[in-house]
C-alpha positions as CSV (number, residue, x, y, z in Angstrom):
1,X,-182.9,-45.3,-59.7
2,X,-186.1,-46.5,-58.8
3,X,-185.5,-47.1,-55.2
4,X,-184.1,-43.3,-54.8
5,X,-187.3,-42.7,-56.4
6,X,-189.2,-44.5,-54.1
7,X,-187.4,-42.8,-51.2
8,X,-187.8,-39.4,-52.8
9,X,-191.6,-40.3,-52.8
10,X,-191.6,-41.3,-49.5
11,X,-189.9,-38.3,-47.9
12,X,-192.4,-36.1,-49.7
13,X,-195.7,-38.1,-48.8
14,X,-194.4,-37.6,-44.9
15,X,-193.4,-34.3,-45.1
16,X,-196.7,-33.7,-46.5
17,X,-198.6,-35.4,-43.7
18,X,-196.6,-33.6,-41.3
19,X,-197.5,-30.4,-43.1
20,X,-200.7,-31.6,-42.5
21,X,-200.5,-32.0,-38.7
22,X,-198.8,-28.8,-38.5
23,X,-201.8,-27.3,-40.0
24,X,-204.6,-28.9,-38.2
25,X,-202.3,-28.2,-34.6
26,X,-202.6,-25.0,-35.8
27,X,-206.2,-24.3,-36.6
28,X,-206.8,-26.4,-33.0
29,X,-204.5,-23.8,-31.4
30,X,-206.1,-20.6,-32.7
31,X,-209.6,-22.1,-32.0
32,X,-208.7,-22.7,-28.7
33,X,-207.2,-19.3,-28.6
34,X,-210.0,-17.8,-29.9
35,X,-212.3,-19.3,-27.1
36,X,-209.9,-18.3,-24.7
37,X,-210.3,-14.9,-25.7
38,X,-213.6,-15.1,-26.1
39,X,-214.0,-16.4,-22.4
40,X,-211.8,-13.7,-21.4
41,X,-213.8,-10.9,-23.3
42,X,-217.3,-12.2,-21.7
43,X,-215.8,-12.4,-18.2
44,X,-214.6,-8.8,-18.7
45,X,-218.2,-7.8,-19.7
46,X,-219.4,-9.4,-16.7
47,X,-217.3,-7.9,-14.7
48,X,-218.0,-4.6,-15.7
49,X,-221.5,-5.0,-16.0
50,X,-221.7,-6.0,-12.1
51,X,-219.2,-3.2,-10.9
52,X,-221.8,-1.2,-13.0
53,X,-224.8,-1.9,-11.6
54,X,-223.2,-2.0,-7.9
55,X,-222.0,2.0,-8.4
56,X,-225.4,2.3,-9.9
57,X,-226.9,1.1,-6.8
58,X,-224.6,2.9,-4.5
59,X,-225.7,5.9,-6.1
60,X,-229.3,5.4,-5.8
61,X,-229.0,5.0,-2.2
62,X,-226.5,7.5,-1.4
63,X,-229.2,9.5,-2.9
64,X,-232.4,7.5,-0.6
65,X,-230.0,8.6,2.3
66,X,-229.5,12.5,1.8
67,X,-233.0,13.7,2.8
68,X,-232.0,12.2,6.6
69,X,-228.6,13.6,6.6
70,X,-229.9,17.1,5.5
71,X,-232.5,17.0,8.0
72,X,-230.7,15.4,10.7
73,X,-233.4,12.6,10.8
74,X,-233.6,11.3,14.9
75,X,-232.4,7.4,15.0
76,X,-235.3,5.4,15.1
77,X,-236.1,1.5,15.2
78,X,-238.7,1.5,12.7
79,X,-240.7,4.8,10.2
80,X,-243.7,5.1,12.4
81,X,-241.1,5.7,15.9
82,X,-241.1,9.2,14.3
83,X,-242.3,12.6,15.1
84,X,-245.0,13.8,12.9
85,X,-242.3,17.0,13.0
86,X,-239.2,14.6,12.0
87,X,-241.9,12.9,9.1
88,X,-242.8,15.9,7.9
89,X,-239.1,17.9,7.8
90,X,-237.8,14.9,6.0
91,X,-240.5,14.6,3.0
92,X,-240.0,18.4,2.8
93,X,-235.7,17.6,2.6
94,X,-236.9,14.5,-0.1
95,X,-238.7,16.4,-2.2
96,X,-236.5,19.1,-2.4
97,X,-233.2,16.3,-3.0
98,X,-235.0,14.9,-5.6
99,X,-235.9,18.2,-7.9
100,X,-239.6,17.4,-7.3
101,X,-240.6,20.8,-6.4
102,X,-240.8,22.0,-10.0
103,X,-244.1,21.3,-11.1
104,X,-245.7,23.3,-8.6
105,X,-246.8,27.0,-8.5
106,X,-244.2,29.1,-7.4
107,X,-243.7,32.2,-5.7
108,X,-240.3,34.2,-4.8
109,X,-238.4,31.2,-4.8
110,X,-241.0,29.5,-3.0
111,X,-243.6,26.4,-4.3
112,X,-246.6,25.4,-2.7
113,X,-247.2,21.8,-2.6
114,X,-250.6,20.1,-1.9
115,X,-250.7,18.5,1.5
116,X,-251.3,15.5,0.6
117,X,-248.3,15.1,-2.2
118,X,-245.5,15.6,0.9
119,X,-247.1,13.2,2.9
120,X,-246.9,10.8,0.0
121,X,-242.8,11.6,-0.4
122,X,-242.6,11.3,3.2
123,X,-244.0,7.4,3.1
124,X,-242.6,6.6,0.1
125,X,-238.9,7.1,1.8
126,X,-240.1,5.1,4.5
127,X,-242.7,3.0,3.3
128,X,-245.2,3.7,5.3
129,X,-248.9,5.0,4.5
130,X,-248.8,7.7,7.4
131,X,-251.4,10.8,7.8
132,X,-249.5,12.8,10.1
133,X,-250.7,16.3,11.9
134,X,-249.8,19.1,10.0
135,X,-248.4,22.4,11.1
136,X,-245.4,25.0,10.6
137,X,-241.6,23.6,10.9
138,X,-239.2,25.9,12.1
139,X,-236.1,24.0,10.4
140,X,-233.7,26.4,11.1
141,X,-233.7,30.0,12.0
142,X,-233.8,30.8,8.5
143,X,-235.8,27.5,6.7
144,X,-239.0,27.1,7.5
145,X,-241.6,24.9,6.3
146,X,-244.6,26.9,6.0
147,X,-248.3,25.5,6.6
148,X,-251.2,26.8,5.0
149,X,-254.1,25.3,6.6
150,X,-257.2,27.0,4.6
151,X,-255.3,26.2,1.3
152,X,-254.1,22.2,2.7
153,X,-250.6,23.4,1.1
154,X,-247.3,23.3,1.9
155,X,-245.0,26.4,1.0
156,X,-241.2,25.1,0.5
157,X,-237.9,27.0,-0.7
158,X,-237.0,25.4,-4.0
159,X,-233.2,25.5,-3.3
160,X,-232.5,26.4,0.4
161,X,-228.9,27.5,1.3
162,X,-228.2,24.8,3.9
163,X,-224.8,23.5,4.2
164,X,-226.1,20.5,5.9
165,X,-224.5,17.0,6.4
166,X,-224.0,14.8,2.9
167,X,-223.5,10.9,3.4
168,X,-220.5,8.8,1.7
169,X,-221.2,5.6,1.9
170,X,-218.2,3.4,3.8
171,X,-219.9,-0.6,3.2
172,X,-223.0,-1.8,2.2
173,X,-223.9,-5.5,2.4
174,X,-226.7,-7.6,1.5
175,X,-229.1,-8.7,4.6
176,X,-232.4,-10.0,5.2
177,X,-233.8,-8.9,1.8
178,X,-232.8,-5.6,2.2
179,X,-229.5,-3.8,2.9
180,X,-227.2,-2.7,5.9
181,X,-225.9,0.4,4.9
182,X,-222.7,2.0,7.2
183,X,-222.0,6.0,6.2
184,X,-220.3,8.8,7.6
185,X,-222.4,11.6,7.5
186,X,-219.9,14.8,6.5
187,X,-220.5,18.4,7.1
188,X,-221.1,20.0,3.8
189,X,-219.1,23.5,3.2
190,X,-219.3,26.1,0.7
191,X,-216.6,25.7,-2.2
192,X,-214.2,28.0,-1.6
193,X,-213.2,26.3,1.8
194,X,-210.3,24.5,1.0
195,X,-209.6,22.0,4.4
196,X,-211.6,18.2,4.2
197,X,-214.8,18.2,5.3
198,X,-215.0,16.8,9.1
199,X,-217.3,13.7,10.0
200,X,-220.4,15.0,11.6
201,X,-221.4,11.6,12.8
202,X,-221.9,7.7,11.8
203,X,-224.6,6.0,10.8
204,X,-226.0,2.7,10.4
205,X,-229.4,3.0,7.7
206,X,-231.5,0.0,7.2
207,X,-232.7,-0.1,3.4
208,X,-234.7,-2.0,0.9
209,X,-236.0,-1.5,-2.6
210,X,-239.9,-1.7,-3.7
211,X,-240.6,-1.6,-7.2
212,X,-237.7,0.8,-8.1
213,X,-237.7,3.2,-5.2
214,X,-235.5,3.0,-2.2
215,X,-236.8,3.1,1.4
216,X,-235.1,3.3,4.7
217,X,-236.7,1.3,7.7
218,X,-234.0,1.9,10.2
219,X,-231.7,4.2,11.2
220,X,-228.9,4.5,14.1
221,X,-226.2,6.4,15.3
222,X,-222.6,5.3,15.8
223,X,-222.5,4.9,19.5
224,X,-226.2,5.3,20.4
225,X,-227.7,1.7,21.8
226,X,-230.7,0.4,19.9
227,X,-233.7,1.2,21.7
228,X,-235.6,-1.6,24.0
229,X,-238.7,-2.3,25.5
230,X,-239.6,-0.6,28.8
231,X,-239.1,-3.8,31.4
232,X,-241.7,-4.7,33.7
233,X,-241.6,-3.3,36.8
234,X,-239.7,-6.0,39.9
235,X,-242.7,-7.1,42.3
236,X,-242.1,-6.1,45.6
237,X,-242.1,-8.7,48.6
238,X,-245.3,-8.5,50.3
């Protein structure tokens, strides 16, 4: 009797102790499944915090780009290669992309700007601290940027009808502090028009960000050559 006893003891002390391991595998395993989880639930917010902030970025520079698309923007090495003309029409097109026109007086659809707040959205897409010339831009037939001169003002159509070009961007990559930016540059239509809009051109836009606004430094055509310096003259034999 007393050695079944002993054997009934000794069946129950190790079945308890492999209760016990049960139950510490256990917790181990749901710990290490909680961490795995965990992991898996921090890479996910990562992930979706840098897809994020790319689309974020995307946007704000899909948005940088559309003043030169609407206005059609010349290729150009660096900002100062431009026109006073080209300068001008594109911190007209800015300023009218970017809903600043508001705050100003208007008239019949129009606003008048001070001269010197269009030259200031005109360097602060290209980061330059330009004073160009100022005088009347014939846009198009039926935009014009009007010049006052004895008032220093600009007079600008708040919302133009321009079916213009809009950019999509096709790859943008990280270079030199800044950005190379590759876009097609689409012909804008009205609504109704149901056929895809056709690829006006390609274009290759240098960009960078200072303090929170986007600049573009460069811009070039799909199958236009950089431009390069003038070469010397040969000497002739003498």
């Amino acid at each position: 009797m007393a050695e079944k006893a002993k054997e009934r003891h000794a069946s129950k002390s190790k079945k308890t102790r492999i209760q016990a391991a049960d139950a510490v595998l256990g917790a181990v395993l749901l710990v290490l499944s909680v961490c795995g989880i965990a992991g898996l639930v921090h890479q996910g917010r990562s992930l979706a915090h840098r897809l994020g902030k790319a689309a974020a970025r995307e946007e704000a520079v899909t948005q940088c780009l559309l003043p030169f698309a609407l206005a059609e923007t010349p290729a150009f090495d660096a900002p100062d290669a431009l026109s006073d003309a080209d300068f001008l029409t594109l911190a007209a097109w800015s300023m009218i992309c970017d809903g600043a026109l508001s705050g100003y007086p208007e008239q019949d659809g129009l606003r008048i700007v001070p001269e010197d707040d269009l030259t200031a959205a005109g360097n602060a897409r290209l980061g330059t601290s330009r004073q160009p010339e100022y005088k009347t831009i014939g846009f198009t037939d039926d935009i014009r940027f009007y010049y006052d001169e004895p008032k220093k003002s600009w007079i600008l159509p708040e919302a133009p009808r321009w079916f213009g070009r809009e950019p999509v961007i096709r790859e943008m990559r990280s270079e030199n502090g800044g950005y190379t930016v590759a876009a097609d540059l689409m012909q804008a239509q009205p609504a109704w028009l149901k056929h895809a809009p056709e690829t006006a051109a390609s274009a290759v836009f240098t960009v960078c960000e200072q303090d929170g606004i986007w600049q573009v430094t460069a811009l070039h055509y799909a199958g236009e050559a950089e431009s390069e310096p003038d070469a010397e003259p040969a000497e002739t034999a003498g």
